[in-house]
Each structure stands twice: as C-alpha cells, then as structure tokens.
TIVO-2410 file (N, C-alpha, C; in nm, 3 decimals):
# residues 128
REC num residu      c1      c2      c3 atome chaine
REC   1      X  -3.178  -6.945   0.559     N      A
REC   1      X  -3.216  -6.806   0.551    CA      A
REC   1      X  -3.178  -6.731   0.677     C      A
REC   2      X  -3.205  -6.799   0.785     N      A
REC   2      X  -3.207  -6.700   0.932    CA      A
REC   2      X  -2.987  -6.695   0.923     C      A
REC   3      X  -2.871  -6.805   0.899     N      A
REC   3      X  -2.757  -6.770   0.885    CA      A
REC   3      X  -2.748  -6.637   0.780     C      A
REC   4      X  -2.822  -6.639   0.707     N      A
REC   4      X  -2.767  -6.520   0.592    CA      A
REC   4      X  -2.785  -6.377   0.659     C      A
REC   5      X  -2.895  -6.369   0.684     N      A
REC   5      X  -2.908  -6.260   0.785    CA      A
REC   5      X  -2.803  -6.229   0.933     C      A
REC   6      X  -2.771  -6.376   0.986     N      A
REC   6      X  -2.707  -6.312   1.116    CA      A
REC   6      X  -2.563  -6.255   1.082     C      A
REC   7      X  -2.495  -6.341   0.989     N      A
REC   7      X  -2.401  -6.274   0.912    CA      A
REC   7      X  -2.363  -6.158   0.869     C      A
REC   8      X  -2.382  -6.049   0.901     N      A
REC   8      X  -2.405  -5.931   0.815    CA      A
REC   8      X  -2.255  -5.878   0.853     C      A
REC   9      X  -2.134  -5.891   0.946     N      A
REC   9      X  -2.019  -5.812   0.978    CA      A
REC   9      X  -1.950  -5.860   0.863     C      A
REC  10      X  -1.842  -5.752   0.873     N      A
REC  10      X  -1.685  -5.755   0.776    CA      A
REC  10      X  -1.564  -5.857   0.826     C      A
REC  11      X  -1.537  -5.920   0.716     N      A
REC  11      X  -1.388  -6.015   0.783    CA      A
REC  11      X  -1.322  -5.892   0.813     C      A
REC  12      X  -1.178  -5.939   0.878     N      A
REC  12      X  -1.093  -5.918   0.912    CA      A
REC  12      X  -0.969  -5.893   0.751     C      A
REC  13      X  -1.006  -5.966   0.641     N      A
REC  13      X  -0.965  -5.998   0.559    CA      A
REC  13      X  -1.051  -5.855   0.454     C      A
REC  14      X  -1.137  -5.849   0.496     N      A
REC  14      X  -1.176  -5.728   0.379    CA      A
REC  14      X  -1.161  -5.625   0.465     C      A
REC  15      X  -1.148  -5.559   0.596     N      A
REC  15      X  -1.123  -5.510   0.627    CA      A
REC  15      X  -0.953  -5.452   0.585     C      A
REC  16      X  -0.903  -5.581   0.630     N      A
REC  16      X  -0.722  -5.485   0.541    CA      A
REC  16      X  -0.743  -5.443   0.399     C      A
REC  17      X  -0.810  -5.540   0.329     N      A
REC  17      X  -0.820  -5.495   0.188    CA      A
REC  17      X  -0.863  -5.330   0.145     C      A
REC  18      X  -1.013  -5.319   0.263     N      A
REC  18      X  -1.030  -5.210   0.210    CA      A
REC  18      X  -0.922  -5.093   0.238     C      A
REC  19      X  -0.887  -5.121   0.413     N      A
REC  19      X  -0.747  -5.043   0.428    CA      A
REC  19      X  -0.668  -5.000   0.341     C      A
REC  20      X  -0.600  -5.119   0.262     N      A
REC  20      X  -0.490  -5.100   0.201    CA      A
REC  20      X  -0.555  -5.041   0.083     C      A
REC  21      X  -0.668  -5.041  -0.046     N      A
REC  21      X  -0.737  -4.975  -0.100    CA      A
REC  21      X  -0.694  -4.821  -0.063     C      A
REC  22      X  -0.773  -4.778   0.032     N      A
REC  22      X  -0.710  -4.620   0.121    CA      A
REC  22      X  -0.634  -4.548   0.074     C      A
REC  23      X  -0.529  -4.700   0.162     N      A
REC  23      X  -0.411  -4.648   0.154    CA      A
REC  23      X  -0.287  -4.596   0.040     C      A
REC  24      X  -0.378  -4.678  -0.086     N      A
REC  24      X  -0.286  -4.694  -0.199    CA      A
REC  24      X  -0.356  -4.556  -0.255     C      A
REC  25      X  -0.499  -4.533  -0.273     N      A
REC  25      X  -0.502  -4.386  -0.317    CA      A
REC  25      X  -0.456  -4.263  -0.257     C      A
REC  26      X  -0.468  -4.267  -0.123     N      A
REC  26      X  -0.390  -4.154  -0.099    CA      A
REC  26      X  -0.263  -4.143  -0.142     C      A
REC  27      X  -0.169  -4.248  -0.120     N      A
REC  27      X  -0.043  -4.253  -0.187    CA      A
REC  27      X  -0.027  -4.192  -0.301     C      A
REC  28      X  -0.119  -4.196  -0.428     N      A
REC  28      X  -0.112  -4.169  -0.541    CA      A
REC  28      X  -0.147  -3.995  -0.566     C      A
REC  29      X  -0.267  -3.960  -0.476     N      A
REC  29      X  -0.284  -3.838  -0.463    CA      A
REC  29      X  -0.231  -3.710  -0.387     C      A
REC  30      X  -0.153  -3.774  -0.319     N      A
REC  30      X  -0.060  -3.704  -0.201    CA      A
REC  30      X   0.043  -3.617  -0.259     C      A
REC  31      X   0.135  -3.730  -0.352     N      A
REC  31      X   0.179  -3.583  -0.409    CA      A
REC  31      X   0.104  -3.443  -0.508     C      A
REC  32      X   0.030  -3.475  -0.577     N      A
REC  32      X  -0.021  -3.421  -0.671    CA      A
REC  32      X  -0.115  -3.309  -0.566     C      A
REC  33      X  -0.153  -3.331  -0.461     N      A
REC  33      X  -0.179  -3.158  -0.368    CA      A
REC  33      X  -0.095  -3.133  -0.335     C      A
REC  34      X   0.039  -3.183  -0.280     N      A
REC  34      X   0.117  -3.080  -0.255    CA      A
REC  34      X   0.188  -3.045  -0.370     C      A
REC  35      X   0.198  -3.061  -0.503     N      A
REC  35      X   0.211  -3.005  -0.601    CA      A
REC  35      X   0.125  -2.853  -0.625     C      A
REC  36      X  -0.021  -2.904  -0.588     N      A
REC  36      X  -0.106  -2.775  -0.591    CA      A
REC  36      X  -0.079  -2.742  -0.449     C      A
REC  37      X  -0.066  -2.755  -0.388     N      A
REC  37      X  -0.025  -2.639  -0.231    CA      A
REC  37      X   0.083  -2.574  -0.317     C      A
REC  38      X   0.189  -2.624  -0.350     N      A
REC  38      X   0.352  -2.537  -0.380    CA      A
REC  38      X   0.330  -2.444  -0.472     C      A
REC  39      X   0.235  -2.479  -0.577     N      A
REC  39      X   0.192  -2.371  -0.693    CA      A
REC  39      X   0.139  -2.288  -0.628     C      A
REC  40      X   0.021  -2.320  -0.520     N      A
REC  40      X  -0.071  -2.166  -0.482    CA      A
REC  40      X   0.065  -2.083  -0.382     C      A
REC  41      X   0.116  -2.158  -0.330     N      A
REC  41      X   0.227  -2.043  -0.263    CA      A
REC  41      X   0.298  -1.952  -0.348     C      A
REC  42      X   0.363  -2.009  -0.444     N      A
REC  42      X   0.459  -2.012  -0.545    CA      A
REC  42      X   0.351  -1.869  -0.610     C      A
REC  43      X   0.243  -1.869  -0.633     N      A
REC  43      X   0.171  -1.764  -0.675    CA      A
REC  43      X   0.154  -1.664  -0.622     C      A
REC  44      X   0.108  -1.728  -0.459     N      A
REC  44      X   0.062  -1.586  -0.362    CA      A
REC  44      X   0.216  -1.515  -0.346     C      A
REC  45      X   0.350  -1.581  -0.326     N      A
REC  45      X   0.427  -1.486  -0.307    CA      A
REC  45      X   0.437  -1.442  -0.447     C      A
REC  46      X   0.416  -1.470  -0.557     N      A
REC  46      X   0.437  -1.354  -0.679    CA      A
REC  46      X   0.398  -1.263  -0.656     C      A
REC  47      X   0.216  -1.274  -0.605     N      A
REC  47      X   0.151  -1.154  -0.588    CA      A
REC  47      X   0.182  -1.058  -0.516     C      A
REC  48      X   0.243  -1.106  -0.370     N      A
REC  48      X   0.307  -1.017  -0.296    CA      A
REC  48      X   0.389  -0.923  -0.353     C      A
REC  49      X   0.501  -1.002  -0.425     N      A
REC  49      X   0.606  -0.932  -0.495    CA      A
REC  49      X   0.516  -0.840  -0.597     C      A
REC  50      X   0.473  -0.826  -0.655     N      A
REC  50      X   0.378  -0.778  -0.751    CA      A
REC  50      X   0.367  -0.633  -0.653     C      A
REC  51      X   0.287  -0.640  -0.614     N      A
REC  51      X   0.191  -0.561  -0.521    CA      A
REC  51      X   0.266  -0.483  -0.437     C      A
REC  52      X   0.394  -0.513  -0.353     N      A
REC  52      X   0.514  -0.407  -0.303    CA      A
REC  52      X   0.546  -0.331  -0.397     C      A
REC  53      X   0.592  -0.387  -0.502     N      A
REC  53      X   0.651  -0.291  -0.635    CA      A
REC  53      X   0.561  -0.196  -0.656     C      A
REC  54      X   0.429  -0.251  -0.659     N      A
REC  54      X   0.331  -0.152  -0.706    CA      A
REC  54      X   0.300  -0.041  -0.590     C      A
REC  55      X   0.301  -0.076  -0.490     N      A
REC  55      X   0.312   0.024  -0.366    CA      A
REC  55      X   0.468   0.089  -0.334     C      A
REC  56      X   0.545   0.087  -0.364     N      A
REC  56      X   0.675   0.141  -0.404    CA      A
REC  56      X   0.660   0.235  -0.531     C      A
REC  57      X   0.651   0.202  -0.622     N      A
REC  57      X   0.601   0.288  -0.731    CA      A
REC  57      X   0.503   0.422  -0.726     C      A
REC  58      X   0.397   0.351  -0.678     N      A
REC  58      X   0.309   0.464  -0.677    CA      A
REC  58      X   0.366   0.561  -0.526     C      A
REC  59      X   0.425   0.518  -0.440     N      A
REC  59      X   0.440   0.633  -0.360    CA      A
REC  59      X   0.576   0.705  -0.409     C      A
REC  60      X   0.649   0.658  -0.507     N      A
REC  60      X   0.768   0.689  -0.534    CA      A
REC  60      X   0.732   0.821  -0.654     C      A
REC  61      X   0.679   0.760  -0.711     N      A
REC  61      X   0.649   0.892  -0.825    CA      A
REC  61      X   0.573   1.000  -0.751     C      A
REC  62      X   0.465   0.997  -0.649     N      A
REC  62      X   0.421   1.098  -0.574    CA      A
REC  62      X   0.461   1.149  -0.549     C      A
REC  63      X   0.606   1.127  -0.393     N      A
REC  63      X   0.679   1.240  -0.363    CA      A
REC  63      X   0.778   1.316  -0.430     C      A
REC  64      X   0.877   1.208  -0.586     N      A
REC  64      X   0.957   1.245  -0.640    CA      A
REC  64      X   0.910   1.368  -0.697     C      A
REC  65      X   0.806   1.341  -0.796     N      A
REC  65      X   0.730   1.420  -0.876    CA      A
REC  65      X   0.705   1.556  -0.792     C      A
REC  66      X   0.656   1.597  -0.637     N      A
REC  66      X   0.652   1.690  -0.606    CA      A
REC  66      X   0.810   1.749  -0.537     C      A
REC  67      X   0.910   1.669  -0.532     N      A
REC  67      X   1.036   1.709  -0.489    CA      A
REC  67      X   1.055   1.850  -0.558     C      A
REC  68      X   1.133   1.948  -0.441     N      A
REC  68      X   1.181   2.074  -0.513    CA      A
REC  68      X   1.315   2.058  -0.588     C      A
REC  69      X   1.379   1.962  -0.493     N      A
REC  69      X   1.487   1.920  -0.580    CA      A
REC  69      X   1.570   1.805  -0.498     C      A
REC  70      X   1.640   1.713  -0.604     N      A
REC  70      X   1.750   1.598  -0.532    CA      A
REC  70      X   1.858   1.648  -0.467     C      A
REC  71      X   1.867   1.572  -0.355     N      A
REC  71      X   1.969   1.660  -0.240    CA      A
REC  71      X   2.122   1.551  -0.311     C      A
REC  72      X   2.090   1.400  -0.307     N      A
REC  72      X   2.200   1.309  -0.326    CA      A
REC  72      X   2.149   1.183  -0.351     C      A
REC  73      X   2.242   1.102  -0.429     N      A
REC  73      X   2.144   1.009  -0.533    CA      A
REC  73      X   2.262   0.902  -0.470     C      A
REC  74      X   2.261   0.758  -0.488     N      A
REC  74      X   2.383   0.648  -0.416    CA      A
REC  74      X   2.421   0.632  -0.604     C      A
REC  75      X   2.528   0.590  -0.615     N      A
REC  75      X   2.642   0.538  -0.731    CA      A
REC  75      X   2.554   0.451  -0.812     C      A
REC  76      X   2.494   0.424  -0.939     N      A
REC  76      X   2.447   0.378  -1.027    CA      A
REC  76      X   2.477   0.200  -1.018     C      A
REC  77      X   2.633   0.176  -0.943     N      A
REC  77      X   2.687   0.086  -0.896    CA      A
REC  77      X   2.605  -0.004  -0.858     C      A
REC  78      X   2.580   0.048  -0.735     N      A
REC  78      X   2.558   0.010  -0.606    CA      A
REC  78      X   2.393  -0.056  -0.630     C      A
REC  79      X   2.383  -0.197  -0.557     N      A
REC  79      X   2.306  -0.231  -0.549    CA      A
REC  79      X   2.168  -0.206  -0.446     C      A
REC  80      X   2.212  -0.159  -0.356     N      A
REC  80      X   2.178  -0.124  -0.225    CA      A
REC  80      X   2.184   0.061  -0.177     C      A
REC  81      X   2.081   0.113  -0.344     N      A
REC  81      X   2.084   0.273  -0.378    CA      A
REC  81      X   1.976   0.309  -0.233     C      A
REC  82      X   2.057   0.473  -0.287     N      A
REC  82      X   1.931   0.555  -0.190    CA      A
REC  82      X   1.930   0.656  -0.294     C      A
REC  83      X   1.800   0.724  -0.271     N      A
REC  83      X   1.784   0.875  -0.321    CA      A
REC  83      X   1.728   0.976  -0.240     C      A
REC  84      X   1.747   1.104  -0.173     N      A
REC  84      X   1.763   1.172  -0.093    CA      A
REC  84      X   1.715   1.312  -0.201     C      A
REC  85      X   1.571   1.394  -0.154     N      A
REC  85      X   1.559   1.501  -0.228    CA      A
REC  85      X   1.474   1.554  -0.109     C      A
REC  86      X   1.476   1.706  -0.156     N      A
REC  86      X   1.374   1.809  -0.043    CA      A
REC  86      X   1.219   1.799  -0.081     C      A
REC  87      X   1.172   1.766  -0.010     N      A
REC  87      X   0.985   1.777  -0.020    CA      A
REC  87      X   0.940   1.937  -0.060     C      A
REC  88      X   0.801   1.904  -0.086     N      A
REC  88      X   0.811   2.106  -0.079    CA      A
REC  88      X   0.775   2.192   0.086     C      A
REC  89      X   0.767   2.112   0.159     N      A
REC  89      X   0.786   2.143   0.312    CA      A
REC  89      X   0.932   2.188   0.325     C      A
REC  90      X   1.011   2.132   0.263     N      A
REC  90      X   1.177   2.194   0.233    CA      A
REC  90      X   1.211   2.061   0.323     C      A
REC  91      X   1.165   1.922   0.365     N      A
REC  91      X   1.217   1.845   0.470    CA      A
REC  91      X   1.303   1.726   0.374     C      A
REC  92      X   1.423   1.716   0.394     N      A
REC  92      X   1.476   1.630   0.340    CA      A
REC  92      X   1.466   1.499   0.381     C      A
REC  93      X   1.399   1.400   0.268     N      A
REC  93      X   1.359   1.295   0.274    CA      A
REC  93      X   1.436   1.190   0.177     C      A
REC  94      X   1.446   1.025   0.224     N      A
REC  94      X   1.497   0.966   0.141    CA      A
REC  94      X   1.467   0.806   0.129     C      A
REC  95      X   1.477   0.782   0.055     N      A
REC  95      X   1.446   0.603  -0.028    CA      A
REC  95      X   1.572   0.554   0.013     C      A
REC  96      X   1.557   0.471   0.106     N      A
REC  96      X   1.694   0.413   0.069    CA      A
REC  96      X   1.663   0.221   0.066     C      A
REC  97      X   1.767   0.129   0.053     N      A
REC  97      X   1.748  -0.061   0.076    CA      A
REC  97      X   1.792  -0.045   0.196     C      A
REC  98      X   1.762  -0.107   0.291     N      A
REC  98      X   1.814  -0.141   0.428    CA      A
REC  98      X   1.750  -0.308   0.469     C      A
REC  99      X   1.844  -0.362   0.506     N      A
REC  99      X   1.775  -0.456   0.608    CA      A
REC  99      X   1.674  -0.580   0.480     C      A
REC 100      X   1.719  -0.545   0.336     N      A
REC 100      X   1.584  -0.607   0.249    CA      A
REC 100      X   1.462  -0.573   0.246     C      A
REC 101      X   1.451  -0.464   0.315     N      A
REC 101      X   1.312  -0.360   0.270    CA      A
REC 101      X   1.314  -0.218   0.218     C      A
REC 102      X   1.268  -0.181   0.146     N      A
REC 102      X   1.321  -0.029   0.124    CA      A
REC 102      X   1.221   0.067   0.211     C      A
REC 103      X   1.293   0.151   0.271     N      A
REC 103      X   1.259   0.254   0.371    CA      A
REC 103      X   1.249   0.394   0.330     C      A
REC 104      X   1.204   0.421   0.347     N      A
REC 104      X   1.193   0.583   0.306    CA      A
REC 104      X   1.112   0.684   0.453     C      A
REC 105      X   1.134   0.772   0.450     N      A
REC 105      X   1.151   0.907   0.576    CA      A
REC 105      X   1.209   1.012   0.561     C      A
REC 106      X   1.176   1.091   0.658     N      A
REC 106      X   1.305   1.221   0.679    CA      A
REC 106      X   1.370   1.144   0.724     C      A
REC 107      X   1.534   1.230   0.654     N      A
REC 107      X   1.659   1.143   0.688    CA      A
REC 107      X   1.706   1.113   0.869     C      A
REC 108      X   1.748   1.036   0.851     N      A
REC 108      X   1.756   1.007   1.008    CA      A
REC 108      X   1.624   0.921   1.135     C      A
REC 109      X   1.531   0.929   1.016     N      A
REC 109      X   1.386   0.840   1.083    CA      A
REC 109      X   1.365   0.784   0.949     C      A
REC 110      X   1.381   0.650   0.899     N      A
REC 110      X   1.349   0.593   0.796    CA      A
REC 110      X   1.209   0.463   0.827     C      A
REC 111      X   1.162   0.456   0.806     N      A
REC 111      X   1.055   0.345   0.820    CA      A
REC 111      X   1.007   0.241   0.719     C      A
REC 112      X   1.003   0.124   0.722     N      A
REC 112      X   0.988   0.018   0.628    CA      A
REC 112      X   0.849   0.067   0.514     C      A
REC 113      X   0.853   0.068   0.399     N      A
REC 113      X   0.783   0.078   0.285    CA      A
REC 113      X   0.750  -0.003   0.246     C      A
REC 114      X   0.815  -0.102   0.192     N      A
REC 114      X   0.800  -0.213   0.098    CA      A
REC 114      X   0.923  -0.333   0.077     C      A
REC 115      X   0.865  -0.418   0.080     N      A
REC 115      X   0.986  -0.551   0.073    CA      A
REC 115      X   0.943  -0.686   0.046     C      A
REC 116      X   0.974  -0.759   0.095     N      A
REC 116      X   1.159  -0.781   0.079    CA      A
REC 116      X   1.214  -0.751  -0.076     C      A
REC 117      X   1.320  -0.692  -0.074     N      A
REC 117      X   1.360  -0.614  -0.202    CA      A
REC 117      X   1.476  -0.661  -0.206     C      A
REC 118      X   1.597  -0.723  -0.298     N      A
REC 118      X   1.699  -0.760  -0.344    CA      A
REC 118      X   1.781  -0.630  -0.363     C      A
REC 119      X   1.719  -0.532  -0.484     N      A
REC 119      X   1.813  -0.460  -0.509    CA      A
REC 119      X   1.750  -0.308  -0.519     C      A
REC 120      X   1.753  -0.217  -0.521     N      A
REC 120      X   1.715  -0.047  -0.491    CA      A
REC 120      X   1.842   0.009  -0.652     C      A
REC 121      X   1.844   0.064  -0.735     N      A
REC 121      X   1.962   0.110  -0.846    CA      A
REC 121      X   1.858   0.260  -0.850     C      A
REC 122      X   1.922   0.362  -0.876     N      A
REC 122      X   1.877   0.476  -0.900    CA      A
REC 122      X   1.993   0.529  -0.962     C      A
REC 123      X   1.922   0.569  -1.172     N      A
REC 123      X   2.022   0.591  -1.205    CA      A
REC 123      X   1.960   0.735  -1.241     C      A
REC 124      X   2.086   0.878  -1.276     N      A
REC 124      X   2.003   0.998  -1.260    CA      A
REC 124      X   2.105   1.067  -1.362     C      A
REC 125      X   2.061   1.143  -1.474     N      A
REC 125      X   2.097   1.220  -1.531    CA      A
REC 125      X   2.126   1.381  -1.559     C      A
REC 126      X   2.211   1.396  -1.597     N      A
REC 126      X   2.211   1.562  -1.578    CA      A
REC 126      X   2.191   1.659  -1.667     C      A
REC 127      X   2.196   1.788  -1.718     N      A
REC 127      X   2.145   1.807  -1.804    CA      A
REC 127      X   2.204   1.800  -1.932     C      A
REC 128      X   2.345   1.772  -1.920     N      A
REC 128      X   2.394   1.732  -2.062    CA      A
REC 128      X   2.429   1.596  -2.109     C      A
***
C-alpha cells in the first residue's frame, strides 16, 4: 500500500505519448482555422469593397444631382474615367481613378474618396 501511493509521477513514456497525442490534434485542426482565418478575411475585404462603393455612390449622386452642368466626361473607353462638372458655387469639380483610388475635388486639388478601385467608366448621353 505505502509503494502505491509513493508512486504517483508520469513515465517518461506517457509523457511522449501524451505529447505526441497534442501533437497529432493540432495537426489535424491547424488547417481547418486557417481555413476559417482566410474566409473571415476573404469576407471583411468584401465588406470593405461593399462599403467604398457605397460611399462613392452616395456622394456621387449628391454632388452630380446638384451639378449646374458637366464641364467634360473621359471616353466611355477608358478604364481609368473622370467626370468634371460645375457645382452650384460655379467651382469646377471632378471624379476622377488615380493611383487605384478614386479622387474627387476642385480640379487641380483632388483628394482620395474611395478605393482601391480597378476601374472608374462614365458613360453619358446626349439629347438625341
């Protein structure tokens, strides 16, 4: 009885065991979070993207909508458009892609809006 009691430590032998135990689940679970890490990124930048557009948009229809009129629009072409119209201050202001962000200002002071943006197209019709 008094050996059973003094006995109470871990071999050396269950010690690796349990180690390697450990070791073999993490192995198995390791990829499968960074599966879920890559998805939650993979999401948050959607949202981002989401959410520029939507802040591009809404300031875009604001000032367009009060424009007195379009001064100059870039080629329907062109991937990398601007659009250029008078405020009702009469200050000519413009949208343009630069740099992968789209900028907008009075011309000649442009300041980052929204991005990173691939492509800017502004296509514009006339009255016939």
């Amino acid at each position: 009885m008094k050996n059973r009691f003094r006995n109470k430590g871990l071999t050396l032998l269950e010690m690796t065991l349990a180690f390697a135990i450990v070791i073999v689940i993490i192995a198995v679970f390791a990829p499968q979070i960074r599966a879920v890490r890559l998805s939650w990124n993979s999401k948050s930048d959607n949202c981002d993207v989401i959410q520029n557009g939507r802040v591009f948009v809404d300031h875009f229809n604001r000032n367009v909508s009060q424009a007195q009129s379009v001064v100059a629009v870039s080629d329907s072409n062109t991937t990398s458009g601007y659009l250029e119209f008078n405020d009702p201050d009469d200050v000519t202001q413009r949208y343009e892609l630069s740099g992968g962000y789209v900028r907008f200002g009075p011309t000649g002071s442009l300041g980052d809006l929204a991005g990173p943006a691939d492509q800017l197209v502004f296509t514009c019709y006339d009255a016939c």
